[in-house]
Backbone as JSON, one array per atom type, in Angstrom:
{
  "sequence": "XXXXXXXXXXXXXXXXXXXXXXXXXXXXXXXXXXXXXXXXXXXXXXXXXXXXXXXXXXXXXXXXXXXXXXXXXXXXXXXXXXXXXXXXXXXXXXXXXXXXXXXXXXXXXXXXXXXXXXXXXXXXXXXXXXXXXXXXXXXXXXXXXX",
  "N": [[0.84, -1.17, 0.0], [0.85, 1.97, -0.8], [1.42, 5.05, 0.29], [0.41, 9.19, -0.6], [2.02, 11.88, 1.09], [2.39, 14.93, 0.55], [1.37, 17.59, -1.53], [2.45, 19.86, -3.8], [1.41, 22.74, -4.99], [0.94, 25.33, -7.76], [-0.31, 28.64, -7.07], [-1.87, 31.66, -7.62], [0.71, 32.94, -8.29], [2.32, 32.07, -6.27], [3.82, 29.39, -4.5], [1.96, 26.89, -2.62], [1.93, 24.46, 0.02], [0.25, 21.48, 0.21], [-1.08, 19.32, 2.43], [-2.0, 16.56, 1.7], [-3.82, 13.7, 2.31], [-3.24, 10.55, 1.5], [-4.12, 7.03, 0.56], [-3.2, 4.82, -1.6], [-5.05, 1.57, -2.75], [-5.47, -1.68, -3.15], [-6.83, -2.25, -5.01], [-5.83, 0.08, -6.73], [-6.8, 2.22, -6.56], [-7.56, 5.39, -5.3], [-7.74, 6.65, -2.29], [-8.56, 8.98, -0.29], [-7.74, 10.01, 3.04], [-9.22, 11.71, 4.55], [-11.93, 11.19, 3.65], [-12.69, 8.55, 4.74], [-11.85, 8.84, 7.27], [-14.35, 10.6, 7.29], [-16.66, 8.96, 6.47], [-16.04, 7.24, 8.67], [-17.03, 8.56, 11.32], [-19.11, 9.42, 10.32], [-20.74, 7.04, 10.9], [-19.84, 7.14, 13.82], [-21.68, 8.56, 14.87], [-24.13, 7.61, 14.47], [-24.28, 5.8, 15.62], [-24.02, 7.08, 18.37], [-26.47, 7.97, 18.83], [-28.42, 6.0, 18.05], [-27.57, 5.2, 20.88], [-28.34, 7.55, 22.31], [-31.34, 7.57, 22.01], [-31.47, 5.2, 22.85], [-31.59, 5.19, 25.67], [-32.88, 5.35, 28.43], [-33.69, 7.43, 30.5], [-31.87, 9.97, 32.63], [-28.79, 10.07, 33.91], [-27.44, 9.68, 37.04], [-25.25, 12.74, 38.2], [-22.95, 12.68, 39.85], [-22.15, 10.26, 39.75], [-19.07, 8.55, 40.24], [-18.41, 6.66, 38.8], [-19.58, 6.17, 36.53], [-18.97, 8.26, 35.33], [-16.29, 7.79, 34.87], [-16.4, 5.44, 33.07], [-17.38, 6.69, 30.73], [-15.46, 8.46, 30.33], [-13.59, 6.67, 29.51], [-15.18, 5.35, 27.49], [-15.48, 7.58, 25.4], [-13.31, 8.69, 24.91], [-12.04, 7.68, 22.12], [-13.57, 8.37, 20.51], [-14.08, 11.21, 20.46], [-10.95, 11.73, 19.7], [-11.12, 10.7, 17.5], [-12.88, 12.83, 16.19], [-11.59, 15.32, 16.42], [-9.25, 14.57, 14.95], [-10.69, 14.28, 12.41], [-11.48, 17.17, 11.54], [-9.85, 18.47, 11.77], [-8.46, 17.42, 9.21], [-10.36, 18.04, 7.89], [-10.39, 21.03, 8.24], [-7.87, 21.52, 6.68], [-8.59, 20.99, 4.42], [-10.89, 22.24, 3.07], [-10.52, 25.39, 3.16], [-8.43, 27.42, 1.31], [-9.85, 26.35, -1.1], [-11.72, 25.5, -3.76], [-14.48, 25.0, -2.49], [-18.11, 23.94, -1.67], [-18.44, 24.06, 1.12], [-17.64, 26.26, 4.48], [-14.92, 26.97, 6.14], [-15.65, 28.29, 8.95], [-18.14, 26.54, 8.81], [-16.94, 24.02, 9.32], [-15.44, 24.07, 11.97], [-18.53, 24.4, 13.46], [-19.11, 21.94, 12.98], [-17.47, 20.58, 14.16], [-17.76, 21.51, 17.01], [-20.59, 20.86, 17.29], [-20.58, 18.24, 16.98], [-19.03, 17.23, 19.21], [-20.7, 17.66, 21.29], [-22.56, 16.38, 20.76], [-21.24, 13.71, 21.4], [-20.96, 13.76, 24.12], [-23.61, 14.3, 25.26], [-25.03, 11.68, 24.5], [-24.44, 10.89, 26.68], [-24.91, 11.84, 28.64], [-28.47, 12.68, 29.54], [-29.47, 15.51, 28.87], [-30.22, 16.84, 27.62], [-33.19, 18.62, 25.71], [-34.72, 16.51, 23.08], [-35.37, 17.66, 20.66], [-33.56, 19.27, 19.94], [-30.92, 17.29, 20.46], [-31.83, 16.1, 18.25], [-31.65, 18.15, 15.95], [-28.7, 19.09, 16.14], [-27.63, 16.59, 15.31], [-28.62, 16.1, 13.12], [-27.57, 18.85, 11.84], [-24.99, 17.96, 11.68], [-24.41, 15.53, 10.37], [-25.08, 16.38, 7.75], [-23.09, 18.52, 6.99], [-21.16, 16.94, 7.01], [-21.72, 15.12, 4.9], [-21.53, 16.82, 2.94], [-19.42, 17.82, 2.78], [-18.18, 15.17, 1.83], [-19.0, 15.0, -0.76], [-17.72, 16.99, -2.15], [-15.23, 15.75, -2.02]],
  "CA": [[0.0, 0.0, 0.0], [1.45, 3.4, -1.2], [1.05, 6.29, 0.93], [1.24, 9.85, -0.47], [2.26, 12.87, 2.08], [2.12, 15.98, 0.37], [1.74, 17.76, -2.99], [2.53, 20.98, -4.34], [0.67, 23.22, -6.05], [1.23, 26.88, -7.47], [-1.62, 29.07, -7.24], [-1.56, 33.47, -7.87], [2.12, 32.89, -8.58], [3.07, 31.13, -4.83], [3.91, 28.41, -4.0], [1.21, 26.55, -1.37], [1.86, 23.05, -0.23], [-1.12, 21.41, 1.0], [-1.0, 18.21, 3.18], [-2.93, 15.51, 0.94], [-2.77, 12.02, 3.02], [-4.1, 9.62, 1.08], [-3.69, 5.8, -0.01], [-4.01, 3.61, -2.78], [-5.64, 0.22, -2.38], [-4.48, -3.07, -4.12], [-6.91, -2.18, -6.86], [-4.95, 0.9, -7.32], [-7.75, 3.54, -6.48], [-6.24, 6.47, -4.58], [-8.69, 7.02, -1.22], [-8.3, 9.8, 1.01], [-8.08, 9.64, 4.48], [-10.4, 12.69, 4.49], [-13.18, 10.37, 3.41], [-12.46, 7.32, 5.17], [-12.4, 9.43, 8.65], [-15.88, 11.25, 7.77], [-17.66, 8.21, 6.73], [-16.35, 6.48, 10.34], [-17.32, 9.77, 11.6], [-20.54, 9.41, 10.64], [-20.9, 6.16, 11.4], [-20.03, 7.04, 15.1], [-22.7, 10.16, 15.13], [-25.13, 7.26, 14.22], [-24.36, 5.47, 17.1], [-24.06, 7.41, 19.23], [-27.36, 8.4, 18.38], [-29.05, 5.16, 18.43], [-27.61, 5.43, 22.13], [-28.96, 8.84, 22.76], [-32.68, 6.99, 21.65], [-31.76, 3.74, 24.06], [-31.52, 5.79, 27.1], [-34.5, 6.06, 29.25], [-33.41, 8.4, 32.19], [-30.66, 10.52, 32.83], [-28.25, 9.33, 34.91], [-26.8, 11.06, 38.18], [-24.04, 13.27, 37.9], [-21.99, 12.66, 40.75], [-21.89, 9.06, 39.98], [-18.0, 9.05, 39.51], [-17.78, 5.14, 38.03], [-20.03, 6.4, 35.14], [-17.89, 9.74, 34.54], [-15.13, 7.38, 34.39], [-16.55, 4.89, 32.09], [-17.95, 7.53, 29.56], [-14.47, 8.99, 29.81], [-13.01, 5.87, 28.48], [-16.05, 5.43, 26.14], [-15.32, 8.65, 24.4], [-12.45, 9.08, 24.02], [-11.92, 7.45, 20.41], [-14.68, 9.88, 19.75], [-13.22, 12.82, 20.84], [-10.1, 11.59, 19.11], [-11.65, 10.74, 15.84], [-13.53, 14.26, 15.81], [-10.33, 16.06, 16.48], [-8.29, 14.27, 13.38], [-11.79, 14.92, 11.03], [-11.39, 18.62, 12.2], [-8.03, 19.07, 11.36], [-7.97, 16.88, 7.81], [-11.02, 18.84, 7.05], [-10.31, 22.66, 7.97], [-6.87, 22.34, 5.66], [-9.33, 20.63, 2.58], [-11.37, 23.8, 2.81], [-9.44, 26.22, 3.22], [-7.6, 27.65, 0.23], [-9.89, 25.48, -2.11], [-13.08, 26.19, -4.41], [-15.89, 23.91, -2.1], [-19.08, 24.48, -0.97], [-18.22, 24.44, 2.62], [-16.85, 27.16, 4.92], [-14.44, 26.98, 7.51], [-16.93, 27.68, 9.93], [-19.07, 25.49, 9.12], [-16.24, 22.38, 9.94], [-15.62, 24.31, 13.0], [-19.41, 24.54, 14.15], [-19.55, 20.88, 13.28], [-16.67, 20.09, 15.02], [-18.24, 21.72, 18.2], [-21.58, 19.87, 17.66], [-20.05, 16.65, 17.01], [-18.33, 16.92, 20.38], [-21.55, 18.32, 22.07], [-23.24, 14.86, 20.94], [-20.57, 12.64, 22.2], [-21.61, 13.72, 25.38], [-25.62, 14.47, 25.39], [-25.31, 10.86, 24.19], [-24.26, 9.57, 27.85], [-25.59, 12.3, 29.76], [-29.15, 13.41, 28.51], [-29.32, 16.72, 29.77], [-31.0, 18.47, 26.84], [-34.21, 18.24, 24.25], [-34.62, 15.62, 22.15], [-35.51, 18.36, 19.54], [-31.97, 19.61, 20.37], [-30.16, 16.7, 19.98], [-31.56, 15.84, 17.11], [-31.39, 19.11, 15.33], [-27.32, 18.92, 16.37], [-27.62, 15.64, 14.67], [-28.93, 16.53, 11.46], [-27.02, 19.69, 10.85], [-23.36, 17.28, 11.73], [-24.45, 14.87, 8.87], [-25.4, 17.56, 6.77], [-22.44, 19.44, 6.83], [-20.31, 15.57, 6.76], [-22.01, 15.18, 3.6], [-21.31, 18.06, 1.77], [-17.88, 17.27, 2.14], [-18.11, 13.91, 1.25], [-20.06, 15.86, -1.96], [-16.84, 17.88, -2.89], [-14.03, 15.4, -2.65]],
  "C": [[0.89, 1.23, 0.0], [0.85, 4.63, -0.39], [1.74, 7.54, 0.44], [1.01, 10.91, 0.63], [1.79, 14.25, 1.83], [2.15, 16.5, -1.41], [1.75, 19.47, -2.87], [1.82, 21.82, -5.42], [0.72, 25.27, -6.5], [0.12, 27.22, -8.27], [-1.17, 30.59, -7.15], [0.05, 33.61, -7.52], [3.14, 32.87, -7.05], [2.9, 30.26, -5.0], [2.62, 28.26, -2.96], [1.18, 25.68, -1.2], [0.54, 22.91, 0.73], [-1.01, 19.88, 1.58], [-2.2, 17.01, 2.28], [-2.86, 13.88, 1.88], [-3.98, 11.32, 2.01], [-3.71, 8.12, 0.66], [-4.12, 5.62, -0.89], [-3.98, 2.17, -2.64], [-4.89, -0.58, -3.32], [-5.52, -2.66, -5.02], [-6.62, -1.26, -7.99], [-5.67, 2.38, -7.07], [-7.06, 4.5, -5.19], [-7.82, 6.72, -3.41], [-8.46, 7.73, 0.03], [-8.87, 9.67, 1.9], [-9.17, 10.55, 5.09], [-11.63, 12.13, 4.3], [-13.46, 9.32, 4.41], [-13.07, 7.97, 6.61], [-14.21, 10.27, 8.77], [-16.65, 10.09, 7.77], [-17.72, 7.06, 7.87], [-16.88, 7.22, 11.36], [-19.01, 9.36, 12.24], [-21.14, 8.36, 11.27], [-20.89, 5.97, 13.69], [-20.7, 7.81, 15.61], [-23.98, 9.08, 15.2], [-25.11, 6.1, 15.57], [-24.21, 5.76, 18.62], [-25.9, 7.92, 19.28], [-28.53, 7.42, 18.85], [-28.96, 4.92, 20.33], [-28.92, 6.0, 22.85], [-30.46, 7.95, 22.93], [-33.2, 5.67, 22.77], [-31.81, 3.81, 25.07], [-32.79, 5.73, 27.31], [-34.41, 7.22, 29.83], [-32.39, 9.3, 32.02], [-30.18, 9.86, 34.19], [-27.57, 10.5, 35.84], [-25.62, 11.38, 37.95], [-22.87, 13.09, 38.56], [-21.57, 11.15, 40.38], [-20.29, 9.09, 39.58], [-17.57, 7.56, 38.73], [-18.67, 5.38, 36.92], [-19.41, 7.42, 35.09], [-16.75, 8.81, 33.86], [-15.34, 6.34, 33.19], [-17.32, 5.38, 30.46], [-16.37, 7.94, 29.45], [-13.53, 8.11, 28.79], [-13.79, 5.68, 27.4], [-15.8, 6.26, 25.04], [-14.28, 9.01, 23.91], [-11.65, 8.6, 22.64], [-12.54, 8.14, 19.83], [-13.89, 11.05, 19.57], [-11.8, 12.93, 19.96], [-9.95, 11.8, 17.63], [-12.06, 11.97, 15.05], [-12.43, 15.25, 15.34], [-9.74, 15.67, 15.14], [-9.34, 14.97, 11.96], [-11.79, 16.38, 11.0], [-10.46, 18.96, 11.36], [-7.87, 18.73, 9.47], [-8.96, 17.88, 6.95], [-11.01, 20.13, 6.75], [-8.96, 22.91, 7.13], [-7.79, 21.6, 4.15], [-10.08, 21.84, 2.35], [-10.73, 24.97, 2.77], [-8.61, 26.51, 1.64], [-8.15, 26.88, -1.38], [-11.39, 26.05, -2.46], [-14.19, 24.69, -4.29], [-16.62, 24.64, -1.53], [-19.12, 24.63, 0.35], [-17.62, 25.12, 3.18], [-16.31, 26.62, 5.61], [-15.13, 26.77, 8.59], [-17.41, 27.16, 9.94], [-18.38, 23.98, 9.33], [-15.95, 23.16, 11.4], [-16.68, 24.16, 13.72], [-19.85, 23.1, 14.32], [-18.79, 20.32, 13.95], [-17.26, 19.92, 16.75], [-19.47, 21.32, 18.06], [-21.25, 18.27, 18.26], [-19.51, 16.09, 18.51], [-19.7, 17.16, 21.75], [-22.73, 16.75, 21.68], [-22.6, 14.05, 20.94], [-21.27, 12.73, 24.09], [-22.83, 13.94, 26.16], [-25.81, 12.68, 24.74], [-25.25, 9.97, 25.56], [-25.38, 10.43, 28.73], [-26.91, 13.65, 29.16], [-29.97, 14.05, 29.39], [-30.21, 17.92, 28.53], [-32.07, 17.57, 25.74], [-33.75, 17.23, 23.54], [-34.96, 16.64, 20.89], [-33.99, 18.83, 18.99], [-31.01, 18.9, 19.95], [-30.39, 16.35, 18.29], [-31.06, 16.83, 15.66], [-29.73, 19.14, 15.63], [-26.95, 17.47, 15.05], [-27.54, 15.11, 13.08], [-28.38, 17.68, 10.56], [-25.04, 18.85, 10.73], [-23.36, 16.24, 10.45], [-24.39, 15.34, 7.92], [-23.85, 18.23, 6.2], [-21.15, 17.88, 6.43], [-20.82, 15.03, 5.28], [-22.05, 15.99, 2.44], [-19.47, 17.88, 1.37], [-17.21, 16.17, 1.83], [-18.64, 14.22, -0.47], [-18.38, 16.46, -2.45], [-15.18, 16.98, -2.99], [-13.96, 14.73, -4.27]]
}
């Protein structure tokens, strides 16, 4: 498997390198990691989700052996969000897509705001789901422009 790093590209007579990570598979197709991470992305928005839905109750706050076992729960989340963040605000950036900046920032800070309304459900179900539907939304637009 071939991994490339970076490519070069000159744009209004600069230089601008731009961080590309991407592989190519054994059947030779080139698949950025930019993709790969949104559609596990999404995949963990949708379960967390189905969570959110399997809850009955809220649970008490002080309990500190559920703080601690959400903390280990999440954090691949929190991890995952962070890398999709990052791969996605340098693909926008400097490039002619339908998505702003802000808007991978605002989904960044949803995305992270339903990792944790998924353990501890503390707000609207109108709420979450509206969080829900604009983090796909905005994960599909840039699944739309690579």
């Amino acid at each position: 498997m071939a991994i490339i790093r970076t490519e070069t590209e000159k744009k209004r007579g600069r230089f601008t390198i731009f961080r590309l990570h991407a592989t190519i598979d054994r059947g030779g197709r080139m698949t950025l990691d930019l993709e790969q991470t949104t559609n596990q992305l999404k995949e963990t928005i949708d379960s967390l989700h189905d969570r959110y839905l399997e809850q009955s109750e809220p649970v008490d706050r002080t309990d500190h052996a559920f703080f601690e076992k959400v903390k280990k729960e999440t954090a691949p989340h929190f991890e995952l969000t962070k890398k999709w963040f990052e791969e996605a605000e340098v693909f926008v950036k400097d490039r002619e897509v339908s998505v702003h900046p802000n808007q991978v920032q605002s989904t960044y800070e949803n995305i992270e705001m339903l990792i944790l309304h998924s353990y501890y459900l503390d707000i609207d179900k109108n709420r979450y789901k509206d969080l829900y539907h604009s983090s796909h939304y905005v994960l599909d637009m840039v699944l739309d422009n690579l």
